[in-house]
C-alpha positions in Angstrom: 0.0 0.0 0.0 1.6 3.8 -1.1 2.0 5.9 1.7 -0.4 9.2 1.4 0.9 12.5 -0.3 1.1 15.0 2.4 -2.5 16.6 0.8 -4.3 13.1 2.1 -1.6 13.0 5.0 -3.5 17.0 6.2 -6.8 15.6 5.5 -6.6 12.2 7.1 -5.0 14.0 10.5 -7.2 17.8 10.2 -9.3 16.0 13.6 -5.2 15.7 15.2 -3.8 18.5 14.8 -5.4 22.2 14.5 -2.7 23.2 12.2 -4.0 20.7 9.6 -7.7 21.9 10.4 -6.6 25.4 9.3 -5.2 24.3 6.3 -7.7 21.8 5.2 -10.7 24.8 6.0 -9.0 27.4 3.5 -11.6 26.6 0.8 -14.0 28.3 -1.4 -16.2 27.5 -4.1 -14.9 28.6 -7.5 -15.2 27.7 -11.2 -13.0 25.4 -13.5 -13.0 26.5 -16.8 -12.2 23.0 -17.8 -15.1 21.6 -16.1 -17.0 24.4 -17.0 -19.5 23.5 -20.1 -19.4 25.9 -22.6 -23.3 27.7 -23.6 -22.4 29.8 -26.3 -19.5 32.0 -27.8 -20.2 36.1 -27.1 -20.1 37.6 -31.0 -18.7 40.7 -29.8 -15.8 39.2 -27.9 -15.2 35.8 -28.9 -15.0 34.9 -25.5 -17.0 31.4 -24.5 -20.3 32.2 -22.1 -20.5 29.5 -19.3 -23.7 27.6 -18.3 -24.4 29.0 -15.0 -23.7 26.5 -12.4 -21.3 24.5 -14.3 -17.7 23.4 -13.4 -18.0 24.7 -9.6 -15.2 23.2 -7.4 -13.8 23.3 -3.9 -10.6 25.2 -4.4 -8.1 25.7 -1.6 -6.5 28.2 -0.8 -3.2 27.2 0.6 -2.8 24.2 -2.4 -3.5 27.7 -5.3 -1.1 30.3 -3.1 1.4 28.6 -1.1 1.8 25.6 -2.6 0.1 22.2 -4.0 1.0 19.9 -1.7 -0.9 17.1 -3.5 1.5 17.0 -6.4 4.0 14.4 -6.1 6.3 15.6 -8.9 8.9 17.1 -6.3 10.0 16.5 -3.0 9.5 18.3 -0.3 9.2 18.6 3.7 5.4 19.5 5.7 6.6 20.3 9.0 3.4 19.7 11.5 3.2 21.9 15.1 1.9 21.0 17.8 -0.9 22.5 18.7 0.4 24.3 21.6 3.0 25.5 18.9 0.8 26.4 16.3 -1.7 28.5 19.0 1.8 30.1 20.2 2.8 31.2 16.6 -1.1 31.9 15.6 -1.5 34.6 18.6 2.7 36.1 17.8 1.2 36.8 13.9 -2.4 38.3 15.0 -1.1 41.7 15.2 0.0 41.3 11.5 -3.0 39.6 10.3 -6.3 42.0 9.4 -8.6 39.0 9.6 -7.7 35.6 11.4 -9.5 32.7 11.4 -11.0 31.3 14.5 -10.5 27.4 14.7 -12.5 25.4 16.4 -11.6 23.4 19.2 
């Protein structure tokens, strides 16, 4: 049996550790073009018109601006705090932060 990438690693352990929770809780909705089914072309632009509804996906945050930890083309390390840690170095960056997250506990 492979072991997990460290994308199934974060989701199999987000109950564990509230670092992991964090990360796995970055989501949105947001469309896929590529999943997206095409209703017509606009004459004007050229530019394809969407179906409404169409190729809408979970998209996370950390995997589209920090890095995609699902792909398994490169190496790399995922260091996990403990939670103590993570609360200690949550509450050192809240004066930097305009919005933080509250985690659940």
């Amino acid at each position: 049996m492979p072991l997990p990438n460290i994308w199934e690693y974060l989701n199999a352990t987000k109950g564990e550790y509230k670092q992991n929770a964090y990360i796995a809780s970055l989501n949105y909705r947001g469309q896929d073009l590529s999943q997206a089914e095409i209703d017509s072309i606009d004459l004007t632009t050229g530019v394809p018109v969407y179906k409404t509804g169409t190729g809408i996906v979970e998209i996370n945050t950390f995997k589209t601006k920090v890095y995609d930890v699902a792909d398994e083309d490169s190496l790399y390390t995922y260091f996990v705090l403990t939670d103590a840690a993570f609360e200690s170095q949550q509450a050192s960056m809240k004066p930097y932060l305009r919005r933080l997250v509250k985690i659940p506990l």
